[in-house]
N, C-alpha and C positions, 0 to 999 in steps of 0.2 A: 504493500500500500504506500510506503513510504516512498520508493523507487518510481513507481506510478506519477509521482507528483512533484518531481524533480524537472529542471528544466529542460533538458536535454530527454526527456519523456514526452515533452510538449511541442518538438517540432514536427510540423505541419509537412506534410507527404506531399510529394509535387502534384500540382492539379489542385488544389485547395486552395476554393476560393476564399480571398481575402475579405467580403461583404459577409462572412458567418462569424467571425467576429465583435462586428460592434451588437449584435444581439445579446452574449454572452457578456459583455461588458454593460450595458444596458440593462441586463437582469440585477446587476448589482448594485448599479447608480438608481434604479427604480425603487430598491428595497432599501438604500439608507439613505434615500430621500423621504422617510419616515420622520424625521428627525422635525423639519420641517410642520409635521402636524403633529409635534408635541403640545401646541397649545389647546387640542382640543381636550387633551388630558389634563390641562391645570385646574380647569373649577371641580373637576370628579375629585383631586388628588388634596384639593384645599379643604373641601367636605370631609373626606374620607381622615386627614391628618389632623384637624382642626389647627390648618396651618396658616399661614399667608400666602401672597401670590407672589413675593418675591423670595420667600423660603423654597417654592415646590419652583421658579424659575431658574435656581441656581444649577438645579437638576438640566436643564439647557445648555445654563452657562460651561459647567464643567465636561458636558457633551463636546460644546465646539472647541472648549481650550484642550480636551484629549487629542482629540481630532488633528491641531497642530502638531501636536508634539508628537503624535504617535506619527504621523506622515512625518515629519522632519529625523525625529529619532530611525523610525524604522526603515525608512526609502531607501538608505543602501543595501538592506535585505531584502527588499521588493525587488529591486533591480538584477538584486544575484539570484533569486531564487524562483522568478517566474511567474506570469500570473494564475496557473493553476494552484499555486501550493498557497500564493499572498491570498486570492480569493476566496478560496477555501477557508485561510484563517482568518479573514474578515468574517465571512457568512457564522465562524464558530464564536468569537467575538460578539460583534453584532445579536445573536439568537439567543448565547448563556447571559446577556446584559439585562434582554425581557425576561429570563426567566429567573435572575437572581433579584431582580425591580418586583415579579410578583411574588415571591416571595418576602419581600421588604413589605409589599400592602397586606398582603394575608397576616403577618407576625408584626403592623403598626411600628415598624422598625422605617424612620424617614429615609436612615443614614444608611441602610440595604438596598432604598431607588436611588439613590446618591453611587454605590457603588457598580450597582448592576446597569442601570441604564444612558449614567453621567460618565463614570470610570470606564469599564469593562466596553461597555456598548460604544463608546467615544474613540475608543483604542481601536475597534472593529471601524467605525467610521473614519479616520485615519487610510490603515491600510488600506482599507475596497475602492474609498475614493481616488489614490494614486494607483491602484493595481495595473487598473487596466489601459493607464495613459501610454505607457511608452511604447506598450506593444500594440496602441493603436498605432503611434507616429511611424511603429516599425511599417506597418504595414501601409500606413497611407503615407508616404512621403513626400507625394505631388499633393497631398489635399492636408495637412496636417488639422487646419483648422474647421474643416468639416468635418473628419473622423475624430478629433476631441469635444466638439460639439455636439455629435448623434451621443457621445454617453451618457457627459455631464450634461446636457438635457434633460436626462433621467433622474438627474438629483431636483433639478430644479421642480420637475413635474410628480415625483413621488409623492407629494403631499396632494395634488389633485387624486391619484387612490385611493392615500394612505388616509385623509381626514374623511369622507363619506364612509370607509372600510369600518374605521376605529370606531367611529357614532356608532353606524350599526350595532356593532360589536356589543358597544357597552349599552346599549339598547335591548339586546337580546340576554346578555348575561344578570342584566342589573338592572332592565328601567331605564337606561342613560343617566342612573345615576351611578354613585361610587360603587357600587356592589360588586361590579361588574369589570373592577378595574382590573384585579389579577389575572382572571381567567380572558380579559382583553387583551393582557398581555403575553399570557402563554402561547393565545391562535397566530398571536401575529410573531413572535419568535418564530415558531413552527413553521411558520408561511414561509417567511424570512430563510429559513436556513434552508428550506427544500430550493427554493428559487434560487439561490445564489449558487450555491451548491451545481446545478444543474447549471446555470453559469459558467462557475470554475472546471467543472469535466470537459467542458465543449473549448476551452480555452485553447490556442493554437499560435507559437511564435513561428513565426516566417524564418527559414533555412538561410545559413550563412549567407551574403551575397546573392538574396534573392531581391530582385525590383519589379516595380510592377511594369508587363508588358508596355512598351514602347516608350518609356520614361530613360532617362538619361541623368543620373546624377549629377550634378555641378561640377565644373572643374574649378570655377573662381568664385572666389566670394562677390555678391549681386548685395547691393543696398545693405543692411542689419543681417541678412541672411549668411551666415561662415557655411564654410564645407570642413570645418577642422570638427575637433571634438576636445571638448573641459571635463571635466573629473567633477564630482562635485566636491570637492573638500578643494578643489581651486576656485571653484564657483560662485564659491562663499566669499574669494578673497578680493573679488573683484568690485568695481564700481557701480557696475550696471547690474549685478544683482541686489544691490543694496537701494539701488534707485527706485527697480523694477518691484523692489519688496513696499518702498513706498509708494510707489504706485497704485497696488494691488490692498493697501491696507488703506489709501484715500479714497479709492472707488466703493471696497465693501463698508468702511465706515460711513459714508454716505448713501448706499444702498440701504444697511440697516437701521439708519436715523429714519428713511422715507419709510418704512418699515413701521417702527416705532412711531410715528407722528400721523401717519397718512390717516388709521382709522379711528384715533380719537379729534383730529380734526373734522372729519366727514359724519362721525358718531350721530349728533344733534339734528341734521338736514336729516338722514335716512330713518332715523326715527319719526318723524314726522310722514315719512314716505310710507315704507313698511321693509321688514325682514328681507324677503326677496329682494330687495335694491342692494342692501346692505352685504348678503351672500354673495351677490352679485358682484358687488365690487371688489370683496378679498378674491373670489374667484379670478377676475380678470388679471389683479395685481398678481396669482399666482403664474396664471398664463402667460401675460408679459417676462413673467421672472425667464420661465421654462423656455419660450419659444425665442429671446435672447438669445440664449445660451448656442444655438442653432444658426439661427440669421446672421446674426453678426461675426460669429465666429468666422461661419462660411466667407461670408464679406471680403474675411483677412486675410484670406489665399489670394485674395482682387488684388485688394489695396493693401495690404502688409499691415505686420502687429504694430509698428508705431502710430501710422494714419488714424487706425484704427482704435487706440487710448486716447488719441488727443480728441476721438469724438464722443467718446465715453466720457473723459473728463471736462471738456471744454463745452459742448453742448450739454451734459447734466449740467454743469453749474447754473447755465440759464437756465436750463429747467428748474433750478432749485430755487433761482434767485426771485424769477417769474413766480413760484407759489408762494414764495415771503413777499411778493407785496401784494399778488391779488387775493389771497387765500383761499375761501369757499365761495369767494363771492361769484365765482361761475363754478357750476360742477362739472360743467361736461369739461371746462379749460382742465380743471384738478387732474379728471379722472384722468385726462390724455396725458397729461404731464407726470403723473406719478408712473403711470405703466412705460411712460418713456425712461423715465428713472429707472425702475425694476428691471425694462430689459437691458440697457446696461448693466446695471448690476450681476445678472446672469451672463451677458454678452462678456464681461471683465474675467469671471471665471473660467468661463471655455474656453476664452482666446490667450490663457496667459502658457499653459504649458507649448503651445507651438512659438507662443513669444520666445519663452525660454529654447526649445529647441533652435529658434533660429539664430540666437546670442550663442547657445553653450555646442550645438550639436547636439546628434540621437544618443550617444555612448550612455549616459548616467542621467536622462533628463527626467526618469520618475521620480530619482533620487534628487533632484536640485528642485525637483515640483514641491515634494517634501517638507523640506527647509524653507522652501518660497510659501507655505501655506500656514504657518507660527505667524505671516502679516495678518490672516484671517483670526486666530486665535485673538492676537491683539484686539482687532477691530471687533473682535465679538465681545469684548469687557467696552473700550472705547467707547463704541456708538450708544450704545443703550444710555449709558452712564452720562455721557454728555445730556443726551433727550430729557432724560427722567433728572437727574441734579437741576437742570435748569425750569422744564417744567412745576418741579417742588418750590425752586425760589418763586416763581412768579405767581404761581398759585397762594402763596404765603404773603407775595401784596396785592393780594387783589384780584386779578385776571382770571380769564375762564375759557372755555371753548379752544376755537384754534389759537387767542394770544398767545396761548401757553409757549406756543411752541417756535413764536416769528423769532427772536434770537435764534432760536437752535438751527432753524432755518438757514438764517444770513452765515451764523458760522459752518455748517455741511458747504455752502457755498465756497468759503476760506479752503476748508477741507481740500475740494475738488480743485481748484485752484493750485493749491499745493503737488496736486497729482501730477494737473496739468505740465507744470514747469520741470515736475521729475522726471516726468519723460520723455520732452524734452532733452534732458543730459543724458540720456539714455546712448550708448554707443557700441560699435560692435567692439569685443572682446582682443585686448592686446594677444599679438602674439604669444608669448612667454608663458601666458596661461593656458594653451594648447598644447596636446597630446604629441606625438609622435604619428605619421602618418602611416606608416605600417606598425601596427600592434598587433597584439597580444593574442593567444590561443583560444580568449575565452571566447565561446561564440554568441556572447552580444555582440561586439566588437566588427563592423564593417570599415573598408577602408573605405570613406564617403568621399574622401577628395580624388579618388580614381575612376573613371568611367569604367574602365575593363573591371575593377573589383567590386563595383555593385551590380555590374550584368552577368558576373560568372558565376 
């Protein structure tokens, strides 16, 4: 079994096509894209603990901040080890997190959904979310940014599943009330680990020195794009990963601010409307998130990963800037504007590991995806904390509705700004921090700056 799941057990038989992989990668970004419709489980979990809502949130927080660390810690074992064996330990990750979380509600133990769902399940969201990157780039290397975008779409859209799935759930188990929490959680580990699972089997790297039919690998470096390849323990040392980390931590920090702000600004109007409006709109804002993650990506095979941050960061700003001074006073203006925000948001995640591919090279880019994904951890303490601090003050003299939130507005704006100019410095990667051109035995390793050795 062990042998089975080893990387050099996972190459792909000639004749095998390269389009049955991003299904297999997509069963896993569908399933911890779960993560996502956590919030449907805080009013069950605040009943059921007679907790708070930022007690049973932290249970989130420590979700995304695993998530960093686990992809940055563990990316140079993803990369050595393949995606059958990382997806696999994602799916086991992921699965024992529900089922140690329902055992934390069945035994009234907070600090057992803190391990099982936050820890354990974070650490599984980590690895599944890098797994399947590099050996998509393996495979699509004319299209990087449309094969990193058909997965991570799946993160984005697993809460369009995952939050009608869970209601259910805890509908049938409990009422939709708390009753219902443990054994909501048990179906959907169980779900979870057959689907990924089935995922990691089907998993397939592409044979030394294989390209896709009539494609021609570079012989010169073109624009931000090298044909060298960086290590990631070089990658770290360089400028434009550091830039690139800012970048990526201005975009999601202002992603998750419009997050935070969008539906207790809009809260008051759809109340007055009805329910359906209200559905309606976190709905769309998911959509946006997901079908981001896609469009744009794709885009940036067009026009290249730099064009394509400066419209992420440079156009959200005026999105942003535009809702800090018109507010709700039009809704249809809001709605378009927030769902332009979100799919940036989503578009900034898809598009960043082909970024980095185009900076570092194919060699170690799940592994530099990794360490470039700790900017997400941050931004997941960051944005909320800026929202909610500031909101707290202004609520404390006075204000109400969307005031709350027109500073936090203007500074997301600052934020994006900040991006903007990062990427800007953004540059292709000095020499000296590049590999040797003919390397090493192991068989990730292609010679990218040869034509004859990516067609042989």
């Amino acid at each position: 079994m062990t042998s089975f799941l080893d990387r050099d057990r996972t190459v792909a038989a000639p004749g095998y096509r390269r389009w049955l992989f991003p299904p297999a990668a997509l069963a896993v970004h569908l399933s911890i894209g779960q993560v996502y419709a956590f919030s449907v489980f805080k009013i069950p979990l605040v009943e059921h603990f007679d907790s708070s809502l930022t007690a049973i949130g932290i249970v989130f927080s420590i979700a995304i901040v695993m998530l960093g660390l686990s992809a940055a810690f563990l990316g140079t074992w993803v990369e050595r080890s393949g995606p059958r064996k990382s997806m696999l330990a994602a799916a086991l990750c992921w699965s024992v997190g529900f089922l140690v979380a329902a055992i934390g509600v069945a035994s009234d133990q907070l600090w057992l959904v803190y391990l099982g769902y936050g820890f354990i399940g974070g650490i599984g969201l980590g690895i599944g979310y890098i797994s399947p990157v590099s050996t998509l780039i393996k495979w699509f290397p004319d299209r990087p940014g449309l094969a990193t975008g058909l997965a991570i779409m799946g993160f984005g859209g697993g809460a369009l599943i995952a939050s009608p799935l869970t209601t259910r759930l805890l509908e049938t188990y409990g009422g939709g009330g708390s009753d219902g929490i443990a054994a909501s959680f048990v179906t959907l580990g169980l779900i979870y680990l057959v689907v990924m699972t089935l995922g990691a089997f089907t998993a397939r790297v592409p044979a030394p020195g294989w390209a896709p039919e009539g494609w021609t690998a570079p012989t010169e470096h073109h624009g931000m794009r090298t044909t060298a390849n960086v290590t990631a323990a070089n990658a770290i040392r360089t400028r434009s990963f550091w830039l690139l980390w800012v970048v990526l931590f201005c975009n999601v920090t202002a992603g998750i601010g419009i997050l935070e702000q969008a539906s207790p600004m809009i809260q008051d109007f759809f109340s007055s409307v009805d329910e359906v409006a209200a559905a309606g709109f976190v709905g769309l804002l998911s959509l946006a998130n997901m079908t981001g993650r896609f469009v744009w990506s794709s885009t940036s095979d067009v026009i290249g990963r730099k064009r394509m941050y400066m419209g992420y960061l440079g156009i959200g700003a005026l999105c942003y800037l535009t809702v800090a001074i018109a507010g709700t006073s039009s809704i249809a203006l809001f709605v378009v504007l927030t769902a332009a925000i979100l799919s940036f948001y989503g578009g900034g995640f898809a598009t960043v590991p082909a970024y980095l591919k185009d900076l570092f090279g194919g060699l170690e880019v799940g592994a530099i995806h990794g360490r470039l994904l700790t900017a997400w951890s941050a931004a997941g303490v960051a944005g909320p904390l800026i929202v909610n601090k500031i909101a707290d003050n202004r609520t404390a003299a006075g204000f109400e509705g969307a005031d709350l939130y027109q500073t936090s507005l203007y500074i997301m704006v600052g934020v994006l700004v900040v991006g903007f100019l990062a990427n800007l410095g953004i540059k292709p990667v000095d020499e000296r921090y590049h590999e040797p051109e003919a390397t090493a035995t192991d068989d990730r390793v292609v010679d990218l700056r040869s034509t004859e050795g990516a067609r042989r």
